[in-house]
C-alpha positions in Angstrom: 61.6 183.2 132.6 64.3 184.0 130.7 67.1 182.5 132.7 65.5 179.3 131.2 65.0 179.6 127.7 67.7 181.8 125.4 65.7 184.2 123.4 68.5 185.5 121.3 69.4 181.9 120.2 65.8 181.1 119.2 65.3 184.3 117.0 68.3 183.0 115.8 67.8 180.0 114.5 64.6 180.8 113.7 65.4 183.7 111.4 67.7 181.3 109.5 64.5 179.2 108.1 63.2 182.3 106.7 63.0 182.4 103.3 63.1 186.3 103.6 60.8 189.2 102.5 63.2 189.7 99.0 61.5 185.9 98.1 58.0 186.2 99.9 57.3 189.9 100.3 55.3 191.5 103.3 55.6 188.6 106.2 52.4 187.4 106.6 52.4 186.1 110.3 49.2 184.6 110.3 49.8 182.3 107.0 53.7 182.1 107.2 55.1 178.8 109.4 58.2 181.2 110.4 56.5 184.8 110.5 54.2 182.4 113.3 57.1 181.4 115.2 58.4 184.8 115.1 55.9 186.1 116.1 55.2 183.8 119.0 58.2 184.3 120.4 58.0 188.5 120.2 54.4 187.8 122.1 56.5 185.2 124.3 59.3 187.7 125.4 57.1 191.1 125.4 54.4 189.3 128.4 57.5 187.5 130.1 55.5 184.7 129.8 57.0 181.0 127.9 53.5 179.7 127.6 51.3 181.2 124.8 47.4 180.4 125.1 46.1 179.2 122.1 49.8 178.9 120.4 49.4 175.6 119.0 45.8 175.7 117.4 47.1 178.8 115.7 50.0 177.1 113.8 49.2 177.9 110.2 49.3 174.3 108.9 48.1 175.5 105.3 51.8 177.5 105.0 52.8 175.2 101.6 56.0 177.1 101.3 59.5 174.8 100.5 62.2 175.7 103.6 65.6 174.3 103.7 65.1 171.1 105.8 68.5 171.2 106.4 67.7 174.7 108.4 64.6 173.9 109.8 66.5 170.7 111.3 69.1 173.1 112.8 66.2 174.8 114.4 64.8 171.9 115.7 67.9 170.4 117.1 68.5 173.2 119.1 65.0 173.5 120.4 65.5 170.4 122.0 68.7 171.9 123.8 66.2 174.4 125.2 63.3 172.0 125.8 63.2 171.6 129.7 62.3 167.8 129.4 59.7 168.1 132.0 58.3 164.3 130.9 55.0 164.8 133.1 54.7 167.9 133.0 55.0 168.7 129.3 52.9 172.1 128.4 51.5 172.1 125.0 51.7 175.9 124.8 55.0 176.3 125.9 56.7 178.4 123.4 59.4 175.9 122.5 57.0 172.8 122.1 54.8 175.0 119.9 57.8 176.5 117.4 58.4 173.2 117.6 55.1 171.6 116.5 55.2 174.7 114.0 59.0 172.9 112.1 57.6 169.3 112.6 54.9 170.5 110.2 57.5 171.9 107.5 59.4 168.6 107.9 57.1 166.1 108.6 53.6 167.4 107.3 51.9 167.7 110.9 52.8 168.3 114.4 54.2 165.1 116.5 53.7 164.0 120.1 56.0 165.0 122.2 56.3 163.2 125.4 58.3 165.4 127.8 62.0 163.7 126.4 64.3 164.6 123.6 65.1 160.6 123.9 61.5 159.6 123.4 61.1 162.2 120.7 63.8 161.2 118.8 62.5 157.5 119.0 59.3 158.6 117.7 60.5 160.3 114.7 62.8 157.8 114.3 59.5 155.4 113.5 58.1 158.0 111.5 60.8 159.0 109.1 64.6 157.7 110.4 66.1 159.7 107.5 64.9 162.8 109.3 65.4 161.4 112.8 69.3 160.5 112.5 69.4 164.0 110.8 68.4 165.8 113.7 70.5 163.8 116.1 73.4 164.7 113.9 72.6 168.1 114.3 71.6 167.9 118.0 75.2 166.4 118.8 77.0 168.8 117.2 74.6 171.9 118.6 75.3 169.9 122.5 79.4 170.3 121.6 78.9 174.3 120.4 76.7 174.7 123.8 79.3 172.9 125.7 82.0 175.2 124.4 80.4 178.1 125.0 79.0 177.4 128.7 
């Protein structure tokens, strides 16, 4: 499972939406959009398992905390680097599509469809809110380049 989906880069970017226990206190996982993801992805790598039953009903949608957007779109932009674009096959508790799910809220107010393809995603953002979507392409080219030179 691993092989496929780069842990450390994911707590990474992650992390960075944070808004830190100095500004919120104790994390509280259950209420907290990021503590959730966090969290997911701990449960994710301890059980070697990318698919988390249940992940995406327990998004705590009710988390009215402000994030950077610019940070959460970061994070976003490289989940789509580590989304497998299985089209078909798409897995709504795959641990990407439900950290996913769990930014769209911060950035868009609620989950969004996504239909196996970053292409098709970004097209449906793009009707949603284009501000947002040209933002994360932005970010999602220059994340591809940083990948590129690293691999």
């Amino acid at each position: 499972m691993s092989a496929s989906i780069n842990f450390d880069g994911l707590i990474s970017y992650v992390s960075e939406c944070c808004l830190t226990e100095e500004l919120c206190g104790k994390c509280k996982e259950d209420s907290c959009i990021i503590g959730y993801c966090k969290k997911c992805i701990i449960t994710s790598i301890k059980k070697d398992d990318k698919f988390i039953p249940g992940g995406i009903d327990n998004i705590p949608a009710s988390d009215t905390k402000v994030y950077d957007d610019e940070t959460v779109i970061e994070a976003v932009s490289y989940l789509l680097h580590q989304c497998r674009n299985c089209n078909l096959y798409h897995d709504e508790e795959c641990i990407i599509n439900i950290i996913r799910s769990s930014l769209e809220i911060i950035l868009l107010g609620e989950p969004q469809e996504y239909r196996g393809s970053t292409l098709l995603y970004l097209n449906d953002i793009k009707m949603i809110n284009p501000e947002v979507a040209d933002k994360i392409l932005s970010s999602f080219k220059i994340i591809k380049d940083s990948l590129h030179k690293e691999g």
